[in-house]
Each structure stands twice: as structure tokens, then as C-alpha cells.
LOTORVEX-49571 format. One record per residue (C-alpha): x, y, z; residue in one letter. Coordinates in steps of 0.25 Angstrom, whole numbers, padded with zeros to 4 digits. Layout:
N
      c1      c2      c3   res
       X       Y       Z     a
...
***
This chain:
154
      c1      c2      c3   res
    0017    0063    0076     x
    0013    0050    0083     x
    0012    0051    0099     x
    0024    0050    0107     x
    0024    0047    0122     x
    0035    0047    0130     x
    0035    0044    0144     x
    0047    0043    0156     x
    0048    0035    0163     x
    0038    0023    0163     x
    0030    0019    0175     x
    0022    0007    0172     x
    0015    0008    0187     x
    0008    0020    0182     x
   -0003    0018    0172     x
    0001    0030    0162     x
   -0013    0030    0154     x
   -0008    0042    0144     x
    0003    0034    0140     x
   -0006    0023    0137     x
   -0017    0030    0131     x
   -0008    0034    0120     x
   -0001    0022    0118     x
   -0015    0014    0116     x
   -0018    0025    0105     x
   -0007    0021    0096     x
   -0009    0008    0089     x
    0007    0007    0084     x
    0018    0014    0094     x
    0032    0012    0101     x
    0035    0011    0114     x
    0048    0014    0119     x
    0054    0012    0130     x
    0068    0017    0136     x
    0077    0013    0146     x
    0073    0024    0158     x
    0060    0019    0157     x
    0054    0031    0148     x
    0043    0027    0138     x
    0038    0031    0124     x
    0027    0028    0115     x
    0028    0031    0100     x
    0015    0029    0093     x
    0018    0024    0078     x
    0010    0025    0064     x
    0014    0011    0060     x
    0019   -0002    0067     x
    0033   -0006    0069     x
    0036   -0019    0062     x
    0046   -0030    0067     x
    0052   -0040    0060     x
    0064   -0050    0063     x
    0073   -0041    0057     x
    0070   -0029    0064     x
    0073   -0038    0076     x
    0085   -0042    0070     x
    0091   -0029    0068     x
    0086   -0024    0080     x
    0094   -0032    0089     x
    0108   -0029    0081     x
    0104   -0013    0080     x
    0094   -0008    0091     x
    0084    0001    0087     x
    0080    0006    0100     x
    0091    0015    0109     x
    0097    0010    0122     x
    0085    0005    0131     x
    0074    0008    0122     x
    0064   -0002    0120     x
    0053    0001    0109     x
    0039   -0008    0108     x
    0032   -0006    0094     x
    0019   -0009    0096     x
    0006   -0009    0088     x
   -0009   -0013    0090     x
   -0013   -0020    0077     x
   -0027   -0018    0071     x
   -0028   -0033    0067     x
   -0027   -0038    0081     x
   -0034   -0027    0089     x
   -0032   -0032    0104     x
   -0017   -0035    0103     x
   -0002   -0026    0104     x
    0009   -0030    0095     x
    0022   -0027    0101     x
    0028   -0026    0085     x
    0042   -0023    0090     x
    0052   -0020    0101     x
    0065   -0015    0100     x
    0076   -0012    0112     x
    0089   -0006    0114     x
    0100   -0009    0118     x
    0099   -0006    0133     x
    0085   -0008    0134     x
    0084   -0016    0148     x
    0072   -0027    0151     x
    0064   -0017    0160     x
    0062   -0009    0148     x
    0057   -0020    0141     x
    0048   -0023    0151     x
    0043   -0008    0151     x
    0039   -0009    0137     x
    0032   -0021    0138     x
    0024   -0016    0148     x
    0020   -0004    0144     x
    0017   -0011    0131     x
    0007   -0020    0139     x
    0001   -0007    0145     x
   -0002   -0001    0132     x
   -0009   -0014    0126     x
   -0017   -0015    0139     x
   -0022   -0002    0139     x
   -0025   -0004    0122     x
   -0034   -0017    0130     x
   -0025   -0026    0120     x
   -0028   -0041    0123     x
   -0013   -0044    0120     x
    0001   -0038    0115     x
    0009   -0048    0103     x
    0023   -0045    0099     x
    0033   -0056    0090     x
    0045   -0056    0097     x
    0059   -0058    0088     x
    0068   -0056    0095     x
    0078   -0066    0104     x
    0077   -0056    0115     x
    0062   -0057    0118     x
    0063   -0072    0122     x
    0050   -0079    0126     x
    0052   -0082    0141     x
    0054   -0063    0141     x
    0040   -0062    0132     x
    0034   -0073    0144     x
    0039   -0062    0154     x
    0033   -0052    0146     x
    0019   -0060    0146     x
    0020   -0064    0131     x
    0016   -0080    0126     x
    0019   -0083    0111     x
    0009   -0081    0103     x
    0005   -0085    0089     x
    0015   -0096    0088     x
    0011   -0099    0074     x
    0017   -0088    0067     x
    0030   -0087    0075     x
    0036   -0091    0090     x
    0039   -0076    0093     x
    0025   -0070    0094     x
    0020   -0066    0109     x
    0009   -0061    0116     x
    0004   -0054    0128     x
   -0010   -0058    0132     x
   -0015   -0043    0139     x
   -0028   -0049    0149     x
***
């Protein structure tokens, strides 16, 4: 069985090096976050893939419950240095805090890995460009497409 953390609530104050330590081990996992502020880290065998249909239908049938928010995340071999973000997915309720949460616990792990940069290709309509700029995400890589981002970690 792959590790599974679960921690209630979240305080991002406090620097929780357990919960880091384990996450930076695991180089595809899930992050979950819920609406009471409560967290949990999946650690996965294999990568979880998007694609604008995945979008698509995720939007009309949520795959995550009432304020969940999921973050798949990986750390490619090809590029060693970076985070891709490969997917996220909400529900229904899932409020911006939350969001905010995730991101920066997501910023967290891929400083403590000493990543130079976190990528992720944004589909969706509801991740807009002026939200990804609040975030600290640029476009990136404008030749293969206008919905790539990154986060420069320094």
C-alpha cells in the first residue's frame, strides 16, 4: 500500500517538516484539500494524465465531493529541477481559500524538493490569466500553446 497522510487542520505558520519529508519522497501523489481546512497526501504509482476532455467532463460531472480540491502532481525525470501540477479538479462548493491552500502547500513541497520552478497547462475557463498572475504564474512556452504557466521558485 502506498503512504497516505492525513492531517486536520492545516496551519501554514507552522513549518510541519514530517509532512514534508514525506511528501518530497513521492515523485507522483495527490493532494487533497477539503473545505474544514484538513489535508491529505496520496502518494501514486503512476501520473494522472489530463486532457481537454477530462476538463470538459469535469465541469459538467465533478469528480471531486463538496469542497474538495485535488492537486496531481508529479516530478518528471526529463526535467529534474521542476514540479508539474498535471491536474486539478474541484467541487462543487470548493471556495477560493481552499484553492489558495493548496497552491500553497504545493509551493511548500517544490521548495523543500529545492525545485527551481512549478509548470502546469491550465484548460480550463475558470483559471483565468489575471488569477494564475495572483498565484505568481507568467505564460510560459508560448510556442506550443497560450495556456502553459510557470512559477519561478528563487
Amino acid at each position: 500500500m502506498l503512504p497516505r497522510l492525513h492531517l486536520h487542520p492545516w496551519d501554514l505558520s507552522t513549518e510541519r517538516e514530517d509532512f514534508l519529508v514525506l511528501t518530497t519522497g513521492a515523485r507522483f501523489a495527490q493532494l487533497s484539500i477539503f473545505l474544514d481546512g484538513s489535508v491529505s497526501h496520496q502518494t501514486r504509482w503512476f501520473p494522472r494524465w489530463a486532457s481537454q476532455w477530462d476538463v470538459a467532463k469535469d465541469e459538467t460531472r465533478r469528480s471531486a465531493s463538496n469542497g474538495e480540491c485535488r492537486f496531481f502532481y508529479s516530478f518528471p525525470w526529463r526535467t529534474p529541477g521542476f514540479m508539474a501540477v498535471n491536474y486539478m479538479t474541484s467541487g462543487e462548493q470548493t471556495n477560493y481559500r481552499t484553492m489558495l491552500l493548496g497552491v500553497q502547500i504545493l509551493e511548500q513541497i517544490a521548495r523543500h524538493k529545492k525545485s527551481n520552478a512549478i509548470v502546469c497547462q491550465a484548460y480550463s475557463d475558470r483559471l483565468s490569466e489575471r488569477l494564475m498572475r495572483r498565484w505568481g504564474y507568467v505564460r510560459h512556452a508560448l510556442s506550443i500553446g497560450d495556456n502553459h504557466y510557470i512559477r519561478r521558485l528563487s
